[in-house]
C-alpha positions as CSV (number, residue, x, y, z in Angstrom):
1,X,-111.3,-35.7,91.5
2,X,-109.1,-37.6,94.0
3,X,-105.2,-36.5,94.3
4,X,-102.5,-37.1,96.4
5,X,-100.8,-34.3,97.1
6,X,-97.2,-35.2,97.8
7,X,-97.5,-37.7,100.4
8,X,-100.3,-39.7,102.0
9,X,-103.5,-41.2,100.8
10,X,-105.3,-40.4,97.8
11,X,-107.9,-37.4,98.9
12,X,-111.4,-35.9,97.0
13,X,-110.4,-32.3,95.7
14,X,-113.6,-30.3,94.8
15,X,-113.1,-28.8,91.4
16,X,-115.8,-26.5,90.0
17,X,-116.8,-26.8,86.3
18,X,-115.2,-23.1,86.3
19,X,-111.4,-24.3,87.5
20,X,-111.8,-27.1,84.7
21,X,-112.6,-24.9,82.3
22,X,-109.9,-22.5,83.2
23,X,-107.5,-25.3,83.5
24,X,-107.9,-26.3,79.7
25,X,-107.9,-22.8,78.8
26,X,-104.7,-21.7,80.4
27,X,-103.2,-25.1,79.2
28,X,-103.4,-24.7,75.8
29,X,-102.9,-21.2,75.8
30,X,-99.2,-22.5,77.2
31,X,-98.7,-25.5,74.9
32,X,-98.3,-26.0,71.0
33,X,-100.1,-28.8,69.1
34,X,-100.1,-30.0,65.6
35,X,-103.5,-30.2,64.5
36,X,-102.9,-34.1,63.7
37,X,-101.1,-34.7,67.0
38,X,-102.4,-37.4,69.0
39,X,-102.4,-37.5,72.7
40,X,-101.3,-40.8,74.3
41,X,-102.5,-41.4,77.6
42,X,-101.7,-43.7,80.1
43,X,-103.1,-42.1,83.7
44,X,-106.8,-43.6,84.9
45,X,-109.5,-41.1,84.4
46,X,-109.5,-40.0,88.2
47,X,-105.9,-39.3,88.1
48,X,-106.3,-35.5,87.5
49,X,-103.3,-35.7,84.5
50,X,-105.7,-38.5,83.3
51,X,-108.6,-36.8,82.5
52,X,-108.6,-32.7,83.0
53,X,-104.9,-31.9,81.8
54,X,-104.6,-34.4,78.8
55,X,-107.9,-35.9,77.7
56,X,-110.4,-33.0,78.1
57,X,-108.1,-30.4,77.1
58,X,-106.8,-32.5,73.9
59,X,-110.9,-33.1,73.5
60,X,-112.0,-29.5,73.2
61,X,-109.8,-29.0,70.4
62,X,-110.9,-31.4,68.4
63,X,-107.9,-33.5,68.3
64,X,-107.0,-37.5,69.0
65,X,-106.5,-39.5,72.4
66,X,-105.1,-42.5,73.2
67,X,-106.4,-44.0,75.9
68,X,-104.0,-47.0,77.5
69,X,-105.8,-48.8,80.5
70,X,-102.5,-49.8,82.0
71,X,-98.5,-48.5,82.0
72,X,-96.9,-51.0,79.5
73,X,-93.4,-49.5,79.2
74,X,-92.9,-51.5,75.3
75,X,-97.1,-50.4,74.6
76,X,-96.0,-46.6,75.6
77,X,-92.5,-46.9,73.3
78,X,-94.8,-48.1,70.5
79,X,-97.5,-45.5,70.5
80,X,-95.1,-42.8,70.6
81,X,-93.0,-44.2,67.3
82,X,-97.0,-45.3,65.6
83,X,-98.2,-41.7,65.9
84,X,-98.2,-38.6,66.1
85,X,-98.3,-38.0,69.5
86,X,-95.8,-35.5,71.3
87,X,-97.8,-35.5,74.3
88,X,-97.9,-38.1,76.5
89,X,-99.4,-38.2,80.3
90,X,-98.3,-41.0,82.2
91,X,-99.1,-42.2,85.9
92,X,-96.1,-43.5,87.6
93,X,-97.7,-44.5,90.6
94,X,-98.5,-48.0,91.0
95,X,-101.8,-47.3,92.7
96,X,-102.7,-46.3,89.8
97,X,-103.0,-48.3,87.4
């Protein structure tokens, strides 16, 4: 997993299978979803909002994602009124996307 920080160039973090899994636990413990919500994502996989907070934690529920490959303000305004997604993780950045 590569992260930023708060300043400087992207760096590797090393994340056991044990702080992912604890992660998503503790996440969902802490967040309400509909069983027909959908999760809209626009963060690349290696962004660490991307893929462990959203996408795998939204995954072990069962439930929807919506993967976006880029940040397309009108694309994002569309999904959110289309479905039924109150969760949305977005990568501001412009490294990355």
């Amino acid at each position: 997993m590569y992260t930023s920080g708060h300043h400087g160039p992207a760096q590797g973090a090393m994340l056991t299978h044990g702080n992912i899994a604890w992660n998503n636990v503790n996440f969902l413990h802490t967040t309400a979803f509909g069983s027909d919500e959908v999760a809209l994502v626009v963060a690349p996989l290696f962004h660490i909002g991307g893929l462990n907070v959203t996408t795998l934690s939204v995954n072990a529920e069962g439930r929807r994602d919506l993967l976006h490959r880029t940040f397309d303000p009108g694309a994002v305004l569309e999904a959110l009124s289309s479905t039924a997604s109150r969760t949305c993780s977005v990568c501001r950045r412009s490294t990355c996307s």
